[in-house]
KOLPAKOL-510681 format. One line per 4 residues: number of its first residue (from 1); for each residue x, y, z of C-alpha. Coordinates in pm, 1 decimal. Example, Ala and Ser with C-alpha at 12.3 -4.5 7.8 and 13.67 -1.06 7.14 Angstrom:
// KOLPAKOL-510681
1) 1230.0,-450.0,780.0 | 1367.0,-106.0,714.0
***
This chain:
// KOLPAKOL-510681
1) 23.9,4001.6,-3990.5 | 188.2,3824.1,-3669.9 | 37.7,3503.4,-3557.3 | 59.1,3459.9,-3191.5
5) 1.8,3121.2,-3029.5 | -286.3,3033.9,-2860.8 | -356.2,2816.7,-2531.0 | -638.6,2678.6,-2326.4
9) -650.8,2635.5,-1973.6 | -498.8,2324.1,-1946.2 | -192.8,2461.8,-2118.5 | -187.8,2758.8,-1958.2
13) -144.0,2526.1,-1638.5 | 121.7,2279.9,-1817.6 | 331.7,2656.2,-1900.6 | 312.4,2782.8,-1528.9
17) 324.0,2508.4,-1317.5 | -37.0,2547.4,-1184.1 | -280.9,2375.4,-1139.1 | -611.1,2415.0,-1367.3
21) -802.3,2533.2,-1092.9 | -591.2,2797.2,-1009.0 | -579.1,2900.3,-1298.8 | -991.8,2862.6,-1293.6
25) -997.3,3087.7,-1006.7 | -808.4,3303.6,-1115.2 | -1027.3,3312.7,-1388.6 | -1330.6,3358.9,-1170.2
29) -1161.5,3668.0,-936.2 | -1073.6,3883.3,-1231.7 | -678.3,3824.4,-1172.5 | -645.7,3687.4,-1600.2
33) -875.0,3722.1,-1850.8 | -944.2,3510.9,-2200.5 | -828.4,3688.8,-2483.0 | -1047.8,3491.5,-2685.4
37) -1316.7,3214.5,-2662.6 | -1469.7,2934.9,-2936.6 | -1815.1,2974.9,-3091.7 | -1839.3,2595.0,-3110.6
41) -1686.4,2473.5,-2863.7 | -1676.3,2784.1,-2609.4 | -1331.7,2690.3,-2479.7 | -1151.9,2962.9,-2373.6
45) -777.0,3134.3,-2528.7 | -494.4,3302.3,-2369.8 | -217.4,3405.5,-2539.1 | 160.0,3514.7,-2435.8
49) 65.7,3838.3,-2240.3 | -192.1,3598.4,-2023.8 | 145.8,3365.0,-1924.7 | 303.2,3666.8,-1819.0
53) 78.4,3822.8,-1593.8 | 43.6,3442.4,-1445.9 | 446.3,3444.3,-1409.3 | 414.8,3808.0,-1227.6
57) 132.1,3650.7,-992.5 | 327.5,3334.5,-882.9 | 641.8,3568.9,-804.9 | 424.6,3830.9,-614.0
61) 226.8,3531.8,-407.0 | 613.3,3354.5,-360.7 | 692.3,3664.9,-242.1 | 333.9,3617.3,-13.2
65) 131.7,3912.7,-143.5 | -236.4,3855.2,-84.3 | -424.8,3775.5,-384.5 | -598.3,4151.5,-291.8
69) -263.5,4315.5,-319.7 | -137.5,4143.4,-588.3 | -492.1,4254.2,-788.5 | -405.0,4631.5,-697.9
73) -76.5,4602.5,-821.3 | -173.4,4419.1,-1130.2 | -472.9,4627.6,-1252.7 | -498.5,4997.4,-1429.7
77) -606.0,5225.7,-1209.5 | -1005.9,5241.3,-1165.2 | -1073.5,4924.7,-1296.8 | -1077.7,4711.9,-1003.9
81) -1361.1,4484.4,-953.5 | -1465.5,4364.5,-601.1 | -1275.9,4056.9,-446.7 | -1507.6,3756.1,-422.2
***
């Protein structure tokens, strides 16, 4: 069985150099998603894969994609989800 680490947001911030409400909105728009999320304290878990994707969005918006391009690029085909 391979044990993977866990984050929350704030660490997910501290590992990509955002800031936590970035990564909040980012969050809210669809662009990550919690892998996981505490019955008692509902905080909410990324893991490796979730630093990743946040890596590939801060080079695509360095590289000034809109954060609607950037979603297109990022997600399977037929599963987008309307821009707020």
């Amino acid at each position: 069985m391979a044990i993977h680490n866990l984050y929350l947001v704030k660490d997910l911030a501290r590992l990509t150099g955002l800031s936590i409400e970035t990564v909040k909105y980012y969050l809210k728009i669809g662009l990550i998603f919690e892998v996981g999320r505490s019955p008692e304290t509902n905080y909410r878990y990324f893991d490796e894969s979730t630093i990743n994707r946040v890596n590939s969005i801060i080079g695509l918006r360095r590289d000034r994609y809109p954060i609607k391009k950037i979603r297109e690029l990022l997600e399977p085909e037929g599963s987008q989800v309307e821009l707020l």
